[in-house]
C-alpha positions as CSV (number, residue, x, y, z in Angstrom):
1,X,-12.7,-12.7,-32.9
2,X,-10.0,-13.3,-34.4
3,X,-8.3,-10.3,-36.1
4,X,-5.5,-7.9,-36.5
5,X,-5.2,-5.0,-34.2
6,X,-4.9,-3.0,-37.2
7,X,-8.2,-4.2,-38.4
8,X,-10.5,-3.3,-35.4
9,X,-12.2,0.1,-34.5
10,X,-11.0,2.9,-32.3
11,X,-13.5,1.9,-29.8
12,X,-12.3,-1.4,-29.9
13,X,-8.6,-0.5,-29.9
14,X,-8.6,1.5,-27.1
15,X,-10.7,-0.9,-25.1
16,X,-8.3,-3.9,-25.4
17,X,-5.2,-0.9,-24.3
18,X,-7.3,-0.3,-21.4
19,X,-7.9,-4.0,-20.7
20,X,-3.8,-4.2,-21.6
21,X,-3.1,-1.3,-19.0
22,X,-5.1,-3.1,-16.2
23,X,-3.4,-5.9,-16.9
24,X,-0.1,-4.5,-16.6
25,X,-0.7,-2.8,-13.5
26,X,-2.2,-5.8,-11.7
27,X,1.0,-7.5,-12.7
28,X,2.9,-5.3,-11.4
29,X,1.5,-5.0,-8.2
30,X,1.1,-8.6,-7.6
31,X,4.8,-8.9,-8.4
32,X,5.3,-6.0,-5.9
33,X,3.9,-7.8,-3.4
34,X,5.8,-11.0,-3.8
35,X,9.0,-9.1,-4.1
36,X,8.1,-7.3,-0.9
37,X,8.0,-10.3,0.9
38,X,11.4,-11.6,-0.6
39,X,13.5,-8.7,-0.3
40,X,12.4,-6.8,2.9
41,X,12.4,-8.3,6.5
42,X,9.3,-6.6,7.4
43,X,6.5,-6.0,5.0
44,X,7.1,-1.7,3.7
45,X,4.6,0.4,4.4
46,X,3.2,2.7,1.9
47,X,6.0,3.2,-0.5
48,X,3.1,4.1,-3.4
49,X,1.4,2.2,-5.7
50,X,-1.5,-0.2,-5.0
51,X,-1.6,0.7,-1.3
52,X,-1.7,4.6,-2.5
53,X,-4.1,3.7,-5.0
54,X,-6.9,1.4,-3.2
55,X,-7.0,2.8,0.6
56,X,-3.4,3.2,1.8
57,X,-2.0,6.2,2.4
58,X,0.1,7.0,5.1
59,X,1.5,4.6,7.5
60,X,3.4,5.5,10.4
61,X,7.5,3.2,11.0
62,X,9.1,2.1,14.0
63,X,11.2,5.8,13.3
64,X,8.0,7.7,14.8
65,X,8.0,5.9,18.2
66,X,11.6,6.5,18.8
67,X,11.1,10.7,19.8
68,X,13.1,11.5,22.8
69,X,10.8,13.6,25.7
70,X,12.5,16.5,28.0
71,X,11.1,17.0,30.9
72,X,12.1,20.0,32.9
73,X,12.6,21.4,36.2
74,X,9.7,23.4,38.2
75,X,11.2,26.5,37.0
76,X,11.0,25.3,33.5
77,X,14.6,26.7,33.1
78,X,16.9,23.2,33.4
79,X,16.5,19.4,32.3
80,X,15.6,16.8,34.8
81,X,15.4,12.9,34.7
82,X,11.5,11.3,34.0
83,X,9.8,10.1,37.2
84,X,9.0,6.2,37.3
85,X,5.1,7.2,36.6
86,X,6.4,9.8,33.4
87,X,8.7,6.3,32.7
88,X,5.8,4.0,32.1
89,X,3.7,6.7,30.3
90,X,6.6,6.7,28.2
91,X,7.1,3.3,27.7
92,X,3.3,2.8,27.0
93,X,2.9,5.2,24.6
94,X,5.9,3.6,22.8
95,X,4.5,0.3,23.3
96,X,1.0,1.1,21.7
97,X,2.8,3.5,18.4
98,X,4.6,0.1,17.9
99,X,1.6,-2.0,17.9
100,X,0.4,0.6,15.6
101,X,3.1,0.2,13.0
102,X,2.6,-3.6,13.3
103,X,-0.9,-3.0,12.1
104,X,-0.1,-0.3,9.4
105,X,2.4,-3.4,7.6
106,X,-0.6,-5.4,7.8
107,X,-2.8,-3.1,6.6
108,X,-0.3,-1.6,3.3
109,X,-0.1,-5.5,2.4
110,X,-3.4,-6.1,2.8
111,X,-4.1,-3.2,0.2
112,X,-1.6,-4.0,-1.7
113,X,-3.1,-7.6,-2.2
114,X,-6.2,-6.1,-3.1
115,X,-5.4,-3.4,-5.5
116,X,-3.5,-6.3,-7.4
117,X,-6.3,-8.5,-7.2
118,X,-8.8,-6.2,-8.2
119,X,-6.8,-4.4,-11.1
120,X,-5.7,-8.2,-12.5
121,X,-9.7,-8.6,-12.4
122,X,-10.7,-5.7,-14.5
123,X,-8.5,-6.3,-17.2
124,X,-9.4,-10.1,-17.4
125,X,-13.0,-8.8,-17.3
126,X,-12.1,-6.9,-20.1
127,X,-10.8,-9.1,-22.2
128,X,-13.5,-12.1,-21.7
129,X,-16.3,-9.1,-21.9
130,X,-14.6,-8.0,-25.4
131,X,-16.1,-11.0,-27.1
132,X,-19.8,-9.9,-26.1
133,X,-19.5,-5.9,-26.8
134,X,-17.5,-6.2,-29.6
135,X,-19.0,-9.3,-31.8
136,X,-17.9,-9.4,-35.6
């Protein structure tokens, strides 16, 4: 099939721009990823794209464990220092939102991998499929 893009129908036109597109945006996301992993210390979480796009939405950062408690007196009315027991719980909960971030960077990449993957895949498709739908 070898012939000018000037030549072929609409229907054949806008099926190579949509194969085009897919391509573009797998690129893109693939070249996301590696960047990600070349620029950034830890993996971003959802910043858009191919983790808003296949799955991601989202994620929480280390900024959403850092919330300072008060506690306050018996009257309600004045601060007063955490307990060793209100310490811990603290601490715990702290502990488990961070694990929870941890998980969220491996979960944007993850989805990021895959969006790429699968987006670079439809547009090859398309473009090896284009010789059986659209034969001369």
């Amino acid at each position: 099939m070898n012939t000018k893009f000037s030549e072929l129908s609409l229907g054949a036109a806008v099926y190579i721009i949509v194969a085009m597109v897919a391509l573009a945006i797998g690129f893109y996301g693939i070249f996301k990823v590696v960047a990600n992993y070349m620029i950034f210390e830890k993996y971003p979480v959802s910043s858009g794209g191919m983790s808003m796009m296949f799955g991601g939405g989202y994620y929480q950062t280390e900024a959403d464990c850092m919330y300072v408690r008060t506690y306050y007196d018996d009257k309600g009315i004045g601060m007063r220092s955490p307990s060793n027991y209100e310490s811990s719980i603290e601490q715990q909960e702290k502990d488990r939102c961070l694990s929870q971030v941890v998980e969220s960077r491996k979960m944007a990449q993850i989805n990021d991998i895959i969006g790429s993957l699968i987006t670079l895949s439809i547009g090859a498709g398309l473009f090896y499929a284009r010789e059986y739908i659209f034969k001369d």
